[in-house]
KEKEBA-931663 format. One line per field, with one value per residue (C-alpha): x, y, z; residue number from 1. Coordinates in steps of 0.2 Angstrom, whole numbers, padded with zeros to 4 digits, always signed. Example, Ala and Ser with C-alpha at 12.3 -4.5 7.8 and 13.67 -1.06 7.14 Angstrom:
KEKEBA-931663
c1 = +0062;+0068
c2 = -0022;-0005
c3 = +0039;+0036
n = 1;2
END
This chain:
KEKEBA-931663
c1 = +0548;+0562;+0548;+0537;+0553;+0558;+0542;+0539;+0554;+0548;+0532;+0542;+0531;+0542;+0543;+0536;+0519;+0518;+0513;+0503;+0493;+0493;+0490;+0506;+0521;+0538;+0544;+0531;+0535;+0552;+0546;+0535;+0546;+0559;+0544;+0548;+0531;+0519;+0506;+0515;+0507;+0492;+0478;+0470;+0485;+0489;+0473;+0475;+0492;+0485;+0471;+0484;+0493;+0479;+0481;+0473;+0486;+0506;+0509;+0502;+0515;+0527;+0518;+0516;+0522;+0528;+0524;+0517;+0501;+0501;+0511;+0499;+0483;+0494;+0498;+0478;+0472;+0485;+0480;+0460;+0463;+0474;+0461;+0447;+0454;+0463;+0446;+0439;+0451;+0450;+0454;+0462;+0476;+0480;+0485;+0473;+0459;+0465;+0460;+0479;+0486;+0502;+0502;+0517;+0527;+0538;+0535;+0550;+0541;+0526;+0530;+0541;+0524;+0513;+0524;+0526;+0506;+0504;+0516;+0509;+0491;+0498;+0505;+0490;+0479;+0489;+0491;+0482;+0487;+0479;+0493;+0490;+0508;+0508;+0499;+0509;+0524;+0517;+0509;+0529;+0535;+0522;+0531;+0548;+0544;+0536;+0555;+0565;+0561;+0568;+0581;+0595;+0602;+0584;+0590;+0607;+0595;+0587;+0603;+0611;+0595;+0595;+0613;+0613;+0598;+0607;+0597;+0610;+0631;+0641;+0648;+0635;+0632;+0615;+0618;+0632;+0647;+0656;+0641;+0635;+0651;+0651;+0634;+0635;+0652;+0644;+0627;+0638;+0647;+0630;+0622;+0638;+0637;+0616;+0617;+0633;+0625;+0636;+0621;+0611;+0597;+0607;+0623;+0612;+0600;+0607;+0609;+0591;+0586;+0597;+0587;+0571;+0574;+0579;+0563;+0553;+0561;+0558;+0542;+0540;+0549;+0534;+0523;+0526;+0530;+0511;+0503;+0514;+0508;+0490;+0492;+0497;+0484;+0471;+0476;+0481;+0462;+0455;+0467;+0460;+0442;+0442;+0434;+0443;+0457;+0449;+0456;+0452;+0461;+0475;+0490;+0484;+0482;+0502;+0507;+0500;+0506;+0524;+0521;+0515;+0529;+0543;+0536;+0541;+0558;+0558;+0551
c2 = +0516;+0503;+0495;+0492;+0487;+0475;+0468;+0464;+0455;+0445;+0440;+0437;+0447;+0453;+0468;+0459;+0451;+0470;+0477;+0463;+0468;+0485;+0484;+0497;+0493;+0485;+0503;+0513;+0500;+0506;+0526;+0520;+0515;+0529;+0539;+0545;+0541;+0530;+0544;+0550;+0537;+0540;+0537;+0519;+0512;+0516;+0509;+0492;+0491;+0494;+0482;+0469;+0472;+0471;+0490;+0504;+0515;+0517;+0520;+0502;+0494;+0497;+0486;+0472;+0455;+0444;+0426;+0410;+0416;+0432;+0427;+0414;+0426;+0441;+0426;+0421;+0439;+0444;+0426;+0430;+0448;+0443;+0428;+0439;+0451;+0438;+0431;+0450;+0455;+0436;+0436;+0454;+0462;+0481;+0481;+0472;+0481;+0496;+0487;+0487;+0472;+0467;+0452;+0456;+0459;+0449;+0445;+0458;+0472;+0469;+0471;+0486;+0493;+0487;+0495;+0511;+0512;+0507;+0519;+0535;+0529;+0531;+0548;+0554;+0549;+0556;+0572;+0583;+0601;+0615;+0618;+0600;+0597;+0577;+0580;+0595;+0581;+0565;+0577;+0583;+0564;+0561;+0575;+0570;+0552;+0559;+0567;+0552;+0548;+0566;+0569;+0555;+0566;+0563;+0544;+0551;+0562;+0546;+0539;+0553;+0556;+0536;+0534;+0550;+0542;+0527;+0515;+0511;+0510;+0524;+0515;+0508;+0515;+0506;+0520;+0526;+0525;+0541;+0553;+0546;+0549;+0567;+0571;+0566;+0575;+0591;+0590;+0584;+0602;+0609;+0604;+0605;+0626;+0625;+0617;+0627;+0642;+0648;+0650;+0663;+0671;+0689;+0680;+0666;+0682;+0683;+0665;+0659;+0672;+0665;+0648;+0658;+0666;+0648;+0639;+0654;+0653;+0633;+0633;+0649;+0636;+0625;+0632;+0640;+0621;+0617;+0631;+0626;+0609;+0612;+0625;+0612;+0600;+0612;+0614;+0594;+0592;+0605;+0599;+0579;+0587;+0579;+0588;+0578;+0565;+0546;+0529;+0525;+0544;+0547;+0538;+0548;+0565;+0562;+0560;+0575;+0587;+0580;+0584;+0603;+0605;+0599;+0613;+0624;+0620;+0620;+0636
c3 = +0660;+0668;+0679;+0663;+0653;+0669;+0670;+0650;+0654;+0670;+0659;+0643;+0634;+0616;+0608;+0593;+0603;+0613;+0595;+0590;+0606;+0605;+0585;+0581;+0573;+0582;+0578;+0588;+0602;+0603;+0602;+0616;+0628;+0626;+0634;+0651;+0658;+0650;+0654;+0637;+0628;+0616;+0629;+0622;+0619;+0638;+0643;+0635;+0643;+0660;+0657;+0653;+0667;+0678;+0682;+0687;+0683;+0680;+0697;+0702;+0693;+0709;+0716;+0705;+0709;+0696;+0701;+0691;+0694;+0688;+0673;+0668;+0672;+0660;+0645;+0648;+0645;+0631;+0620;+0622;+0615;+0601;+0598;+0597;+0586;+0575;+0575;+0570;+0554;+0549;+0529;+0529;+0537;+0538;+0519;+0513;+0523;+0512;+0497;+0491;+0477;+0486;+0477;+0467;+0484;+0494;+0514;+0516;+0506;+0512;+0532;+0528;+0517;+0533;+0545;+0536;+0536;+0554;+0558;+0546;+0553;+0571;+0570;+0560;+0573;+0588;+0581;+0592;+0587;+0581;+0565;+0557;+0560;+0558;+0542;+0534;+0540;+0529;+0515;+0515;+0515;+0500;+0492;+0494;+0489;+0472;+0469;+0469;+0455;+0447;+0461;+0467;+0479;+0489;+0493;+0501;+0511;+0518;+0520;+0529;+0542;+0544;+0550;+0560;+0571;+0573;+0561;+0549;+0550;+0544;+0533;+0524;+0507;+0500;+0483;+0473;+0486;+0479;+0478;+0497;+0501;+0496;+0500;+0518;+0522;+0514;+0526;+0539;+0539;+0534;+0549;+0560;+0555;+0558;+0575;+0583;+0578;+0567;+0554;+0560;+0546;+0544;+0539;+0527;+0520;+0504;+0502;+0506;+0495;+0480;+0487;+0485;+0468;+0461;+0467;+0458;+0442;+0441;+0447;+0433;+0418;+0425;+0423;+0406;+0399;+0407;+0395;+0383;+0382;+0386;+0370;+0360;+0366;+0360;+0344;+0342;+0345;+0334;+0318;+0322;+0325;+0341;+0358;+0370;+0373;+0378;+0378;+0357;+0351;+0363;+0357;+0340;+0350;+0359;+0341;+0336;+0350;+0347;+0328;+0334;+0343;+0332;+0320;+0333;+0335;+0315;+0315
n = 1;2;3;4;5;6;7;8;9;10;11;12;13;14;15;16;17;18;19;20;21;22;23;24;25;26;27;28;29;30;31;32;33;34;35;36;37;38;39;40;41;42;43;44;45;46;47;48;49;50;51;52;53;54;55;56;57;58;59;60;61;62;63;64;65;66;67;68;69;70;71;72;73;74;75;76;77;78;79;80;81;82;83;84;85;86;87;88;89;90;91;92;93;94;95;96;97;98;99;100;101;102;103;104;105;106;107;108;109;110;111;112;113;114;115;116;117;118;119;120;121;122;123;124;125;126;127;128;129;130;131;132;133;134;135;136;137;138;139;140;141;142;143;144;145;146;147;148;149;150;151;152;153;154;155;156;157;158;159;160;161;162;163;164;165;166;167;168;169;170;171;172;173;174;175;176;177;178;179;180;181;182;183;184;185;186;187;188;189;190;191;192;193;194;195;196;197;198;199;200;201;202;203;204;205;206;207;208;209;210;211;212;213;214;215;216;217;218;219;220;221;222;223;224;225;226;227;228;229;230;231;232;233;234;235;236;237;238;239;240;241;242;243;244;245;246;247;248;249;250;251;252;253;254;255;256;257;258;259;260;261;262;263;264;265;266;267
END
């Protein structure tokens, strides 16, 4: 991957334009080029590059010579591609091909939102295994990004994974300071113990199945609160004579399931 990487250079081809072409995000380009081989690569994206390049394969690129000629034929190629397909998506770009408002969104958020999307849309499709990994993967992320609005402790999550991987300073603390502070050393030690070994599942038994028994009883309370309101639902529809909750009856119906259940606590 230095020979590719020397000859980007040689034809002053960016990072920035290299995603453009290859219709990724700047972020995949990097993953890209950590590759050993660009054999790795997903196979279209390899196959534009070596069409770029003038290439029949990655073993050509020994033998490439970089000269006026062959720069201006590369520049030549990419600016036709990118015209055509500019010329394809005219009016839209990959958010707004999704039919998304981003109206209300600065240029910041909306290459962070874009990048995010090319890059979950990347995965998605490269995911090539039998046990739906990349999807159990996002459908975990989607998960994770539904808790943050219960659980702070989920952003220090981020944070920690984010400066471990190099992306961010140590130091930085984009949330509470103190509680970062904490919750970093703590999963620092954590993940110290995990990855020496010193964590092996006879000595953690008991505690994974304290984890286990916790998880259960919340997801229990959960559930119970779910019949619970449902409950209350029912009977707030039969006292108003009502079969169903719409747009015209349901700030009255949420009234009336607060009143039921205030006569419980009374009671």
């Amino acid at each position: 991957m230095k020979k590719l990487n020397d000859i980007l250079h040689e034809l002053g081809i960016s990072k920035v334009k290299l995603a453009k072409f290859l219709g990724v995000s700047r972020q995949m380009i990097y993953n890209y080029l950590e590759f050993d081989s660009i054999n790795k690569w997903p196979k279209d994206k390899k196959v534009l590059l070596l069409n770029l390049l003038g290439i029949k394969s990655a073993e050509d690129m020994d033998d490439l010579k970089v000269d006026t000629d062959y720069i201006m034929t590369v520049e030549s190629r990419m600016n036709s591609f990118l015209k055509t397909s500019e010329e394809n998506n005219k009016g839209k770009n990959s958010i707004e091909s999704l039919n998304m408002n981003t109206h209300n969104l600065g240029r910041k958020q909306k290459e962070l939102l874009e990048n995010i999307v090319l890059f979950i849309k990347e995965k998605l499709e490269d995911d090539d295994s039998n046990d739906d990994s990349a999807y159990k993967t996002f459908q975990y992320i989607y998960y994770f990004l539904q808790a943050m609005n219960t659980s702070k402790e989920t952003k220090y999550i981020l944070g920690y994974v984010a400066k471990t991987t190099g992306f961010v300073k140590p130091l930085e603390f984009a949330f509470d300071e103190e509680e970062q502070f904490l919750f970093e050393s703590i999963m620092f030690s954590a993940m110290t113990l995990y990855t020496n070994g010193g964590a092996s599942k006879p000595k953690i038994a008991e505690s994974h199945r304290r984890f286990v028994n916790q998880i259960e009883h919340k997801m229990e309370e959960k559930m119970s609160r779910t019949m619970e309101l449902n409950s209350a639902k029912v009977q707030a529809l039969k006292e108003l004579n009502y079969t169903e909750i719409n747009e015209l009856n349901a700030a009255e119906v949420l009234s009336k399931i607060v009143e039921i259940q205030s006569r419980k606590v009374v009671d």
